[in-house]
C-alpha positions as CSV (number, residue, x, y, z in Angstrom):
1,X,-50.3,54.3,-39.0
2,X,-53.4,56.0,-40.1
3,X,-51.3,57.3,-43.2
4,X,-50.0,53.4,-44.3
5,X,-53.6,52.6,-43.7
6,X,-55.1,55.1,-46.2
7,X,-51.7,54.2,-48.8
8,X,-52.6,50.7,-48.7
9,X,-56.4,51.3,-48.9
10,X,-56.9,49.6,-52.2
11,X,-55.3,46.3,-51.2
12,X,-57.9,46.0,-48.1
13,X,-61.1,44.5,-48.5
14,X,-62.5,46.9,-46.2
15,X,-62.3,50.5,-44.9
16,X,-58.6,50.6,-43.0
17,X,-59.4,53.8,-41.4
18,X,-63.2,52.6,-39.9
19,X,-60.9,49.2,-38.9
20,X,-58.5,51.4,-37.1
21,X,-61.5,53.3,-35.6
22,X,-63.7,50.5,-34.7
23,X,-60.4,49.1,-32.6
24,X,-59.2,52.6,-31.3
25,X,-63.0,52.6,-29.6
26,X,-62.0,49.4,-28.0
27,X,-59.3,50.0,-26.9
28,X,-60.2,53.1,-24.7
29,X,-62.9,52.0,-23.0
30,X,-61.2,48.6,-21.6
31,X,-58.4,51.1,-20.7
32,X,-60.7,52.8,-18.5
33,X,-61.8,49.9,-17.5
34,X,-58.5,48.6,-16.6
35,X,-57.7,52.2,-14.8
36,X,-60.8,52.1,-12.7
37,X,-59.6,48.0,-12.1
38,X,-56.1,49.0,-11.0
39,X,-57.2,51.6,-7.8
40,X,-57.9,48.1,-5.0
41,X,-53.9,46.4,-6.8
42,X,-52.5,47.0,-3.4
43,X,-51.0,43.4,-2.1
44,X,-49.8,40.4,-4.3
45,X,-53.5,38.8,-4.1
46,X,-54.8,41.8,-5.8
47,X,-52.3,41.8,-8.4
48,X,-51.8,38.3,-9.1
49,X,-55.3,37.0,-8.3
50,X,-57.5,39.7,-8.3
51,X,-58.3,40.1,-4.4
52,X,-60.2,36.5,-5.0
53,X,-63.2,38.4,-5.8
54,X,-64.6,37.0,-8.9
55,X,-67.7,34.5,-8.7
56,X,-68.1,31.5,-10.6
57,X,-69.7,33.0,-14.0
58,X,-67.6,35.9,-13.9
59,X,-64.3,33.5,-14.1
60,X,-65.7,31.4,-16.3
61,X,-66.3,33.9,-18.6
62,X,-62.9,35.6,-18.6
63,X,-61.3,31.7,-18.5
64,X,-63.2,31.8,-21.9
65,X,-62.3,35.0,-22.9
66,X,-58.0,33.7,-21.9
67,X,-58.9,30.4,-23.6
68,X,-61.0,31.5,-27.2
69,X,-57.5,32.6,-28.2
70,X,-56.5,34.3,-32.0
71,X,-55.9,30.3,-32.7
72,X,-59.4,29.7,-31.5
73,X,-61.2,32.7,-34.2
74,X,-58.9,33.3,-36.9
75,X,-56.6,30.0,-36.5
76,X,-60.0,27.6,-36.4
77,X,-62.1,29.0,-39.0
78,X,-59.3,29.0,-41.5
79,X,-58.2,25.3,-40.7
80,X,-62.1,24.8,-41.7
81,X,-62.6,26.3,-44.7
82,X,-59.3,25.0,-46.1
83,X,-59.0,21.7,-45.0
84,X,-62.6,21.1,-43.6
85,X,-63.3,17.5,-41.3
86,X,-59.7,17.7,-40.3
87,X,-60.0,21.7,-39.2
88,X,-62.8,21.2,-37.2
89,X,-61.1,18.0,-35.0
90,X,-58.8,21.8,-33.7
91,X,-62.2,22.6,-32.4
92,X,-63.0,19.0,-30.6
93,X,-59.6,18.7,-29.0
94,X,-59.9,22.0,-27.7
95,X,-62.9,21.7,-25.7
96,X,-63.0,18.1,-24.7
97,X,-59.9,19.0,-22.9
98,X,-61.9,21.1,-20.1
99,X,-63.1,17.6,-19.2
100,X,-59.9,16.7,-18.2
101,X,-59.4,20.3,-16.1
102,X,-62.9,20.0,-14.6
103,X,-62.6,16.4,-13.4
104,X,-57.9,16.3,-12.6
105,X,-57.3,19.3,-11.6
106,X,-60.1,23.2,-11.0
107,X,-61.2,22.0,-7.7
108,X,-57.8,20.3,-5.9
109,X,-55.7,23.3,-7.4
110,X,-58.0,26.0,-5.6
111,X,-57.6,24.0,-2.5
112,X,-54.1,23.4,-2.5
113,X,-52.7,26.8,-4.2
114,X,-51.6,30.3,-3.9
115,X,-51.3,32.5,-6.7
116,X,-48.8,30.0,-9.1
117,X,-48.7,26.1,-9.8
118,X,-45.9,25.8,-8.5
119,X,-47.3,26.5,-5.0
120,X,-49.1,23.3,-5.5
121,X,-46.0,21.5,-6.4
122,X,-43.9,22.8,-3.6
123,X,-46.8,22.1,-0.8
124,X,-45.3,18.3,-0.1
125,X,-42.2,19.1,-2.3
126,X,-39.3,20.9,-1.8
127,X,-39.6,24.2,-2.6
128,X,-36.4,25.7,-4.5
129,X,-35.7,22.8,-7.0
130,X,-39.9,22.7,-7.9
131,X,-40.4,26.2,-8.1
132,X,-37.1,27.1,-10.5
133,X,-38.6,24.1,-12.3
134,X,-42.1,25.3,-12.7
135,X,-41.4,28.6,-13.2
136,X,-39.1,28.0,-16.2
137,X,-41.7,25.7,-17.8
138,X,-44.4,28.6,-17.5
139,X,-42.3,30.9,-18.8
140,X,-41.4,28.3,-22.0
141,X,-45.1,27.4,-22.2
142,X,-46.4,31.0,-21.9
143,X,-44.1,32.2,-25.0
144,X,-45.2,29.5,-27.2
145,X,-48.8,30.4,-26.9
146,X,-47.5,34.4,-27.2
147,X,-45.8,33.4,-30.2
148,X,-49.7,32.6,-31.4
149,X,-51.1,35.7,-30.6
150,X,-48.6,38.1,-32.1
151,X,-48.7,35.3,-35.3
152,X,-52.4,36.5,-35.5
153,X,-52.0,40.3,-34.4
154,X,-49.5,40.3,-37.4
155,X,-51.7,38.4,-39.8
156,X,-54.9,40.3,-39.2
157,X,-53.5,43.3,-39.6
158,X,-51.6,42.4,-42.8
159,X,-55.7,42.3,-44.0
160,X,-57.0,45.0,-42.5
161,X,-54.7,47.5,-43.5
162,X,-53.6,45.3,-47.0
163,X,-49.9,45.7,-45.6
164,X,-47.7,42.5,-46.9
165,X,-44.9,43.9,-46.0
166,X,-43.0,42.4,-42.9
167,X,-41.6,45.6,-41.7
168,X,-45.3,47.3,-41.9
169,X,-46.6,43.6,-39.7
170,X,-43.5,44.2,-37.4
171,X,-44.7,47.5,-36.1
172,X,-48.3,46.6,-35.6
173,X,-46.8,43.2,-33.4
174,X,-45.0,45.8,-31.5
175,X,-47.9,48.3,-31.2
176,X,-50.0,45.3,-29.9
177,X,-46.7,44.0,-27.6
178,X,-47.0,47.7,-25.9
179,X,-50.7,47.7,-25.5
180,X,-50.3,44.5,-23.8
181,X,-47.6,45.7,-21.3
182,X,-49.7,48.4,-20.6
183,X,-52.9,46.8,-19.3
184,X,-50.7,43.9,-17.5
185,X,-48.8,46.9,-15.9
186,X,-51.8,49.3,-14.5
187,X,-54.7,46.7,-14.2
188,X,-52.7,43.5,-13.0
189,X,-55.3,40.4,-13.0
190,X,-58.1,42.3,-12.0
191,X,-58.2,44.6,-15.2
192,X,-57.0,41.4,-17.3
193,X,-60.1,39.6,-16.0
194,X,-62.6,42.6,-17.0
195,X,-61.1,42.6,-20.7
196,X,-61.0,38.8,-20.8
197,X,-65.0,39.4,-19.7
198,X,-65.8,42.0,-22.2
199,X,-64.0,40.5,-24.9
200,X,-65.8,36.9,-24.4
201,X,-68.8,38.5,-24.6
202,X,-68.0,40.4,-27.5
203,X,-66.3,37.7,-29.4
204,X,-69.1,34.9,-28.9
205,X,-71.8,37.2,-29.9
206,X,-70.0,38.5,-33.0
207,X,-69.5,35.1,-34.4
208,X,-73.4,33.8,-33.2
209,X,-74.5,36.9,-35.4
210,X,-72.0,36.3,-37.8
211,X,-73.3,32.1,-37.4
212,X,-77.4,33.0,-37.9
213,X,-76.5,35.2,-41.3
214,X,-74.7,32.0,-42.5
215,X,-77.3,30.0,-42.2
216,X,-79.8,32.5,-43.3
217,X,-78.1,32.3,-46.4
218,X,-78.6,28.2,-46.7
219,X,-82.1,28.6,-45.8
220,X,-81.0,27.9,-41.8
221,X,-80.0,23.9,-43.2
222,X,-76.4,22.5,-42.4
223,X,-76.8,20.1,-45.5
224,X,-77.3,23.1,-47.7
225,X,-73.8,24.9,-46.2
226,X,-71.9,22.0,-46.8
227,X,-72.8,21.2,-50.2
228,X,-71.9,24.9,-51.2
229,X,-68.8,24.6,-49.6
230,X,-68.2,21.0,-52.0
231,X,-69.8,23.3,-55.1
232,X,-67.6,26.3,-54.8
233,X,-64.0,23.7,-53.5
234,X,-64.8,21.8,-55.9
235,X,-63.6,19.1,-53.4
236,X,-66.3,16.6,-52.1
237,X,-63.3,15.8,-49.3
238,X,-63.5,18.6,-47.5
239,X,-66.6,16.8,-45.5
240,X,-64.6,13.9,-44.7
241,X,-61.3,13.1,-42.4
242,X,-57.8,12.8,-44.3
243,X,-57.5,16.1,-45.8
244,X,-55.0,17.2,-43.8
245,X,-54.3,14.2,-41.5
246,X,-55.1,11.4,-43.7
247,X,-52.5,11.1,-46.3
248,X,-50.0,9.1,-44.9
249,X,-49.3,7.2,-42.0
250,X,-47.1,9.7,-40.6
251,X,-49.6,12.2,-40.7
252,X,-52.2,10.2,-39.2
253,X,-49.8,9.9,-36.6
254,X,-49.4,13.5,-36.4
255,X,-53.2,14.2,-35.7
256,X,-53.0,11.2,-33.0
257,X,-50.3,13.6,-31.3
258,X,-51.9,16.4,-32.2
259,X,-55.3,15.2,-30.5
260,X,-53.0,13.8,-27.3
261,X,-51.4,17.5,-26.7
262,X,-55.1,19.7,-26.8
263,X,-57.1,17.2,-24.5
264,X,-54.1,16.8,-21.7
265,X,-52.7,20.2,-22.5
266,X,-55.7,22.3,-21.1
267,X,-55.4,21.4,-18.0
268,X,-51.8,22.3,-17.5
269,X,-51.4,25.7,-19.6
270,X,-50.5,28.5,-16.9
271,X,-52.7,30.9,-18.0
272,X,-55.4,28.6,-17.7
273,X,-54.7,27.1,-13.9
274,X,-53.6,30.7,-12.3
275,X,-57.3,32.0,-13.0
276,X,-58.7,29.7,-10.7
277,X,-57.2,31.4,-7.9
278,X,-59.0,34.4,-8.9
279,X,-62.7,33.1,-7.4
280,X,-63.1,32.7,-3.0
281,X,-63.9,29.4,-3.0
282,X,-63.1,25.5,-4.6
283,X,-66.9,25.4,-5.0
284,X,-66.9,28.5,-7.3
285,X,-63.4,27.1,-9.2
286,X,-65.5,23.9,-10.2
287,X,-68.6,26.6,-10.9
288,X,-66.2,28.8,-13.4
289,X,-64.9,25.9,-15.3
290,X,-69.0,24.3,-15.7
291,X,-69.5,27.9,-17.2
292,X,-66.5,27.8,-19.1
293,X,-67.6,24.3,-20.9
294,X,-70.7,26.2,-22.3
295,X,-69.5,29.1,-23.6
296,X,-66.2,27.2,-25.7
297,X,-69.0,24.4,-26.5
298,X,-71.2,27.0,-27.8
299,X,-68.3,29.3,-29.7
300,X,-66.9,26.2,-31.1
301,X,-70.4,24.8,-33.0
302,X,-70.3,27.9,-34.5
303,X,-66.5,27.8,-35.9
304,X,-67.6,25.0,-37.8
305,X,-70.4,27.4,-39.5
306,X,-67.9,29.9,-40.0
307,X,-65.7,27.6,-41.4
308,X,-67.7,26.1,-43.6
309,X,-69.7,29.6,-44.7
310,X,-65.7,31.0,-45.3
311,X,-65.3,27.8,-47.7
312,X,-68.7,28.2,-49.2
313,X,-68.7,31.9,-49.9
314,X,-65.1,32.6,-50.5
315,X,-63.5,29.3,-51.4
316,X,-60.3,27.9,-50.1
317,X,-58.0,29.5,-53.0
318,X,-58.8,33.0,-52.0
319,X,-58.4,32.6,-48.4
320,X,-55.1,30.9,-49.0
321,X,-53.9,34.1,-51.5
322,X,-55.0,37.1,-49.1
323,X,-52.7,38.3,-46.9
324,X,-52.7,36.6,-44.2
325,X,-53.6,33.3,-45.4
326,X,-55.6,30.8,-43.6
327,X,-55.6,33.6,-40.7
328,X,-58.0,35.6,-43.1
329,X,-61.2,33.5,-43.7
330,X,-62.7,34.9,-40.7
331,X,-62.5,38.4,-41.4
332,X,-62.9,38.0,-45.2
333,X,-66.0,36.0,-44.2
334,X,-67.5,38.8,-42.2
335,X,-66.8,41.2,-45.7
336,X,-68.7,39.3,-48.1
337,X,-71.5,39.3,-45.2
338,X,-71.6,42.8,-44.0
339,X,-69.0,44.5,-45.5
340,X,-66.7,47.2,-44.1
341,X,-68.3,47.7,-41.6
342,X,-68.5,44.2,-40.1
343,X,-65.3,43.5,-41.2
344,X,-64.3,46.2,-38.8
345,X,-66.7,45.0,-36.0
346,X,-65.2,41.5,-36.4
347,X,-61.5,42.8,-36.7
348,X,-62.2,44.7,-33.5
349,X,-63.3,41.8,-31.7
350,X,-60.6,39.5,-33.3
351,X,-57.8,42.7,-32.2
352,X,-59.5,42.4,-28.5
353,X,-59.2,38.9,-28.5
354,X,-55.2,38.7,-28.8
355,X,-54.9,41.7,-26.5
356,X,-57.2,40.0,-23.8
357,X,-54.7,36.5,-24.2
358,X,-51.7,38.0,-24.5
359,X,-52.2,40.0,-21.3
360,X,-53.3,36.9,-19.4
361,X,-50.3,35.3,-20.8
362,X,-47.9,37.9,-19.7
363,X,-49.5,38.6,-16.2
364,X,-49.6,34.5,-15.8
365,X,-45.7,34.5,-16.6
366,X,-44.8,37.8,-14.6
367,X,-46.2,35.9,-11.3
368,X,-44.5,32.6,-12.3
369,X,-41.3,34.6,-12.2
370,X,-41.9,37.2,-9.1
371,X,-43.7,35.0,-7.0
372,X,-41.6,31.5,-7.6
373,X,-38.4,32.3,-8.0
374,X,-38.1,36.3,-6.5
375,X,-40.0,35.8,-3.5
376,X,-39.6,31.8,-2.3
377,X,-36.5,31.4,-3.8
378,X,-34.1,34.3,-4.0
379,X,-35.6,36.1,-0.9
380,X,-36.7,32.4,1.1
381,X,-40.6,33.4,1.5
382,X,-39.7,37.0,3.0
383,X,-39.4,39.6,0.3
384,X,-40.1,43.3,1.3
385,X,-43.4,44.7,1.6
386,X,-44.3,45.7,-2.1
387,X,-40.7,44.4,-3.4
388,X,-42.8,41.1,-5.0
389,X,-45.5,43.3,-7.1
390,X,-42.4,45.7,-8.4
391,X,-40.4,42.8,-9.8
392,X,-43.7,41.3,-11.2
393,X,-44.2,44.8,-13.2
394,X,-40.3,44.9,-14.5
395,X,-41.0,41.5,-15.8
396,X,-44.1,42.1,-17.6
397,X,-42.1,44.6,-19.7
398,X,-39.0,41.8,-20.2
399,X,-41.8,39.3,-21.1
400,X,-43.4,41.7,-23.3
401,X,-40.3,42.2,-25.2
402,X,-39.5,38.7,-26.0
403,X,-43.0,38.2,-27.1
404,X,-42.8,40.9,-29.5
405,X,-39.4,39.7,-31.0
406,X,-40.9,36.1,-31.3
407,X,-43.9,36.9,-32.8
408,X,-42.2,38.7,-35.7
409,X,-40.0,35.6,-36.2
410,X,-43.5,33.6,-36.1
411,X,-45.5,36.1,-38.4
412,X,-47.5,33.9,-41.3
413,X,-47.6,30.6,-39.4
414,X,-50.9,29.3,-38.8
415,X,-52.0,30.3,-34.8
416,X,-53.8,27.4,-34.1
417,X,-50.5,24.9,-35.0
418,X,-48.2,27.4,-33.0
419,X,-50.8,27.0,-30.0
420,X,-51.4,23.5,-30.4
421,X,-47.2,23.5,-29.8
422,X,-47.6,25.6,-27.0
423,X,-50.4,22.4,-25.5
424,X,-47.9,19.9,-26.3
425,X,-45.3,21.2,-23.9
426,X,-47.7,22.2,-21.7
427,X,-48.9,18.8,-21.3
428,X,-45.2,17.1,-21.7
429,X,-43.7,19.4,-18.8
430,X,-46.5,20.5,-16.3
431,X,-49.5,17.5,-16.3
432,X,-47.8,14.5,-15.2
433,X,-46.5,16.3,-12.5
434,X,-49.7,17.9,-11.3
435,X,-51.1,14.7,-11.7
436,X,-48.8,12.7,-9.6
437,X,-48.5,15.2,-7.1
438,X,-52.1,15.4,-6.5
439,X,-53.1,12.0,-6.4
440,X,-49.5,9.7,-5.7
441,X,-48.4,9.6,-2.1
442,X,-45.0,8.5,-3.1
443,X,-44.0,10.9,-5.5
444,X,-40.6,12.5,-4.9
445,X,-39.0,15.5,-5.7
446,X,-36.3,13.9,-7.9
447,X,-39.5,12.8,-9.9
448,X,-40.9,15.9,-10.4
449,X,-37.8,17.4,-11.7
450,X,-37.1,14.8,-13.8
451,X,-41.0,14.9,-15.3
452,X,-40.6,18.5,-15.8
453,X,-37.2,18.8,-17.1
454,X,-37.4,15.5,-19.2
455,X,-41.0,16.5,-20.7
456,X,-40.0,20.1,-21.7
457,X,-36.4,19.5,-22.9
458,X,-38.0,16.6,-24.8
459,X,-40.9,18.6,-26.4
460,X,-38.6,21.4,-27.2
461,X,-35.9,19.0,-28.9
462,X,-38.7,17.4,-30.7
463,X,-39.9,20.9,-32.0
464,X,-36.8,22.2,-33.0
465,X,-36.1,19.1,-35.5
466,X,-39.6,18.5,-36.7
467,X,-40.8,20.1,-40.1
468,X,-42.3,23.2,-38.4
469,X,-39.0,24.6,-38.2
470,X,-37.4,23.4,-40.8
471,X,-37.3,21.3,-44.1
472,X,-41.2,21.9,-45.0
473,X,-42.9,24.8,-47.0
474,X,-44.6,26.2,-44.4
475,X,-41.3,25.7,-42.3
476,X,-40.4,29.2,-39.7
477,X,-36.9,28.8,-41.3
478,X,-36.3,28.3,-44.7
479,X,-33.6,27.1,-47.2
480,X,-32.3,24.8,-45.0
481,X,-33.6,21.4,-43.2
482,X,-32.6,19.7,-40.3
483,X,-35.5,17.9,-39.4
484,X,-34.9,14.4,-38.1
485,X,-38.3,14.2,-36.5
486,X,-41.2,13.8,-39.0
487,X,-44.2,14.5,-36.5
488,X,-45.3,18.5,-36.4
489,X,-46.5,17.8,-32.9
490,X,-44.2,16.1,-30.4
491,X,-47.1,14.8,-27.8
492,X,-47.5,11.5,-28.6
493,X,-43.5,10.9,-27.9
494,X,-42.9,13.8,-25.0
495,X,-45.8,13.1,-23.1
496,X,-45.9,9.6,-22.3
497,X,-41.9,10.4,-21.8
498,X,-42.9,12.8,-19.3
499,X,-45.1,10.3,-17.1
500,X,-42.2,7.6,-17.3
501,X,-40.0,10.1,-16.1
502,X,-41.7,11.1,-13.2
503,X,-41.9,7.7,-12.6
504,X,-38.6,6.8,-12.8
505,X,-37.1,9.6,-10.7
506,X,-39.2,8.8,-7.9
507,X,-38.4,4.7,-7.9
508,X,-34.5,6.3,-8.0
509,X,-35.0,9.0,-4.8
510,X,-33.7,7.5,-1.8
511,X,-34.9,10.5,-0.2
512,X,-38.6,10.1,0.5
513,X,-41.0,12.9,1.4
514,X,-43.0,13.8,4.4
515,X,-46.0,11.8,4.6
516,X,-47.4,14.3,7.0
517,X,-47.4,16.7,4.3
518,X,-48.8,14.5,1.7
519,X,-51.7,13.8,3.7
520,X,-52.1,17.1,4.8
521,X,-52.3,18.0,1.1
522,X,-54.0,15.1,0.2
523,X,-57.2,16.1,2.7
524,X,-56.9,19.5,2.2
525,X,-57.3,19.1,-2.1
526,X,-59.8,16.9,-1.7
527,X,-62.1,18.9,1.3
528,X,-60.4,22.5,1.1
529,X,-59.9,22.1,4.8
530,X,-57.5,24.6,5.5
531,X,-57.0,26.2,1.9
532,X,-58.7,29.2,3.1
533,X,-56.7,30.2,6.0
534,X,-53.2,30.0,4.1
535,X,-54.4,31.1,0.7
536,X,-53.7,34.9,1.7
537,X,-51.8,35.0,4.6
């Protein structure tokens, strides 16, 4: 690698070696990190939730660190500086939607859960059809958004190192897939959790340094900044909404869906609900997602800086044209600032960020699969001592192989779509029934499954005939077009689909469930009585 960096030097706009450096440097010390992590990973609660030892700010900061995704730095910024108003509405969906998890669902999924949502679903439900169910939507959910990541590993890279080859982005996705299986492998969620940390500190301090010099620049005014970004686009609409969204009616309708999917999807990604099983306490679930809010808030006013500064300074042509494209305005941005040197800084912390995801991703789905459908279904509740944390490991390495293969299919696409995707069916197949199981007495199994299956088939249908696959020119397939579906995001169809599913199965079930159970859950979500007791044993 250090070789292809130093052949491809001249096509870089920094130093590919100092890059590779700069990242190597990172990369060992969370490693340590994650060795010194892994010596206490002896039960499935110190795998899967890290012993429960985390406090409030710690998991808020590594929720931030799992949630200020590739899509959120390099995805973000880019939307910004090429498309402006519209961009930054990526940046309000996003983080609005913690409203949704702080008020619907942190606090009754501590008190009601394990290690996995489906524990939730199967406390009043029964347990083999809910957890196959939930387990298979995690696993669809968790490759979407891993589809993101390795979108962005490759699309960084292809900038850092000026490699625009595929095959030369291939083998950094699958360098980045093995560093992955790695930390997931030796530091299980309490090594995830200290890289999350590190790397939300890192990231939202590079970008508020990177932020201040911005606005040095303008003379520390937001007018100024925007009216250089107009002067060098040559565009006065890049400060007002219908750039992207606003040309038709069908693309209107496409940013309704789009908004729809970020503010319900938060609060049922995976990822997102298993690290609230990581703190003691509901009290300190509800503390780590009040944390949470403030950092996103805060690394999200300065996206719009950032995006803004990369349209300014760089303009919207030459971010399109690097390699990368819209991925690049962040890192090119941190160039024209501070040259290679940043730029390796920022690449570093942009590298950490998709390694940090992606392992929260893959750990998230590895627990999905041991705990849900190894150990309560296939062995009923009983597996052998150990036998649950082993299968969890020989899935992270499955997991991690699929996510490598996808994200060279995905390489080029634009990571904060692909995760917006990965909200949609997150919201279509897992919220409305986390919603109705928490807070409807008479919802059934039968309704479940249908909400689950319905919402996921549905988004997933939707997907595949929409323009993102095929028929547009940003399309992951091209040359051909089969898409019957004009909307690039399915949520405003799949969705509302789900909840009338859910719904509907539960007004057909003849078969209604215990009401001791649902008030049993119903107290203990809503007072934690009795979460404690059950939540390890």
């Amino acid at each position: 690698m250090l070789r292809l960096a130093a052949d491809t030097a001249s096509s870089s706009p920094g130093d590919p070696i100092l890059n590779i450096a700069i990242f190597g440097a990172f990369v060992a010390v969370t490693m340590i990190i994650v060795f010194r992590a892994s010596r206490n990973n002896k039960t499935a609660a110190d795998y899967y939730a890290a012993g429960r030892s985390f406090t409030g700010g710690q998991n808020g900061s590594a929720i931030a660190g799992d949630y200020l995704s590739a899509a959120s730095f390099l995805g973000i910024v880019g939307a910004i500086a090429i498309n402006g108003y519209d961009g930054f509405l990526y940046s309000i969906g996003f983080l609005v939607a913690w409203v949704v998890a702080l008020l619907l669902v942190a606090e009754l999924l501590r008190n009601t859960g394990k290690f996995t949502m489906a524990d939730v679903l199967a406390f009043r439900l029964k347990q083999r059809p809910v957890r196959i169910a939930a387990a298979i939507s995690t696993l669809v959910v968790c490759f979407f958004y891993l589809l993101a990541q390795m979108a962005g590993a490759g699309g960084l890279v292809a900038l850092l190192l000026g490699i625009d080859e595929r095959v030369g982005q291939s083998v950094v996705i699958a360098v980045v897939g093995a560093l992955m299986i790695l930390y997931v492998l030796v530091g299980g969620m309490k090594g995830t959790t200290w890289v999350q940390i590190i790397k939300a500190v890192l990231l939202i301090a590079g970008a508020g340094i990177m932020t201040i010099w911005v606005l040095a620049i303008n003379g520390f005014n937001l007018s100024t900044l925007l009216d250089s970004a107009v002067e060098t686009s040559g565009n006065p609409a890049v400060l007002a909404p219908g750039l992207q969204y606003g040309i038709s009616d069908i693309s209107r309708l496409d940013f309704l869906s789009l908004g729809l999917a970020l503010v319900l999807g938060t609060a049922a990604l995976p990822h997102v609900l298993m690290r609230f099983y990581t703190v003691p306490t509901a009290k300190e679930a509800r503390k780590s997602v009040v944390w949470a809010i403030w950092l996103i808030g805060i690394f999200y006013l300065f996206t719009l800086v950032l995006g803004y500064g990369a349209a300014a300074l760089i303009g919207a042509e030459r971010i399109a044209a690097a390699p990368g494209g819209a991925n690049s305005a962040a890192p090119l941005l941190a160039f024209e600032l501070g040259g290679s040197v940043l730029l390796g800084i920022i690449s570093a912390i942009a590298f950490a960020t998709i390694l940090a995801v992606v392992a929260g991703l893959t750990i998230t789905a590895a627990a999905s699969f041991s705990h849900d459908i190894y150990a309560s279904v296939i062995k009923k509740g009983n597996p052998p001592a150990g036998a649950e944390v082993k299968v969890a490991r020989r899935t992270v390495i499955v997991i991690g192989i699929v996510a490598i293969i996808g994200g060279i299919g995905a390489n080029g696409q634009n990571v904060a779509f692909l995760v917006a995707l990965a909200f949609a069916v997150a919201a279509s197949a897992n919220l409305p029934t986390i919603i109705y199981s928490l807070f409807w007495r008479r919802f059934t199994t039968k309704g479940a499954l249908f909400s689950m299956y319905g919402g996921l088939g549905s988004a997933i249908i939707l997907i595949s005939l929409s323009p993102v696959v095929s028929g547009g020119p940003t399309s992951m397939i091209q040359g051909v077009d089969f898409s019957i579906f004009p909307l690039s995001n399915p949520g405003i169809v799949s969705i509302p689909l789900a909840f009338f599913l859910g719904w509907l199965g539960t007004m057909l079930d003849k078969n209604k469930e215990s009401l001791d159970k649902q008030a049993e859950m119903e107290v203990r979500s809503l007072t934690g009585v009795g979460a404690e007791k059950s939540v390890d044993h």
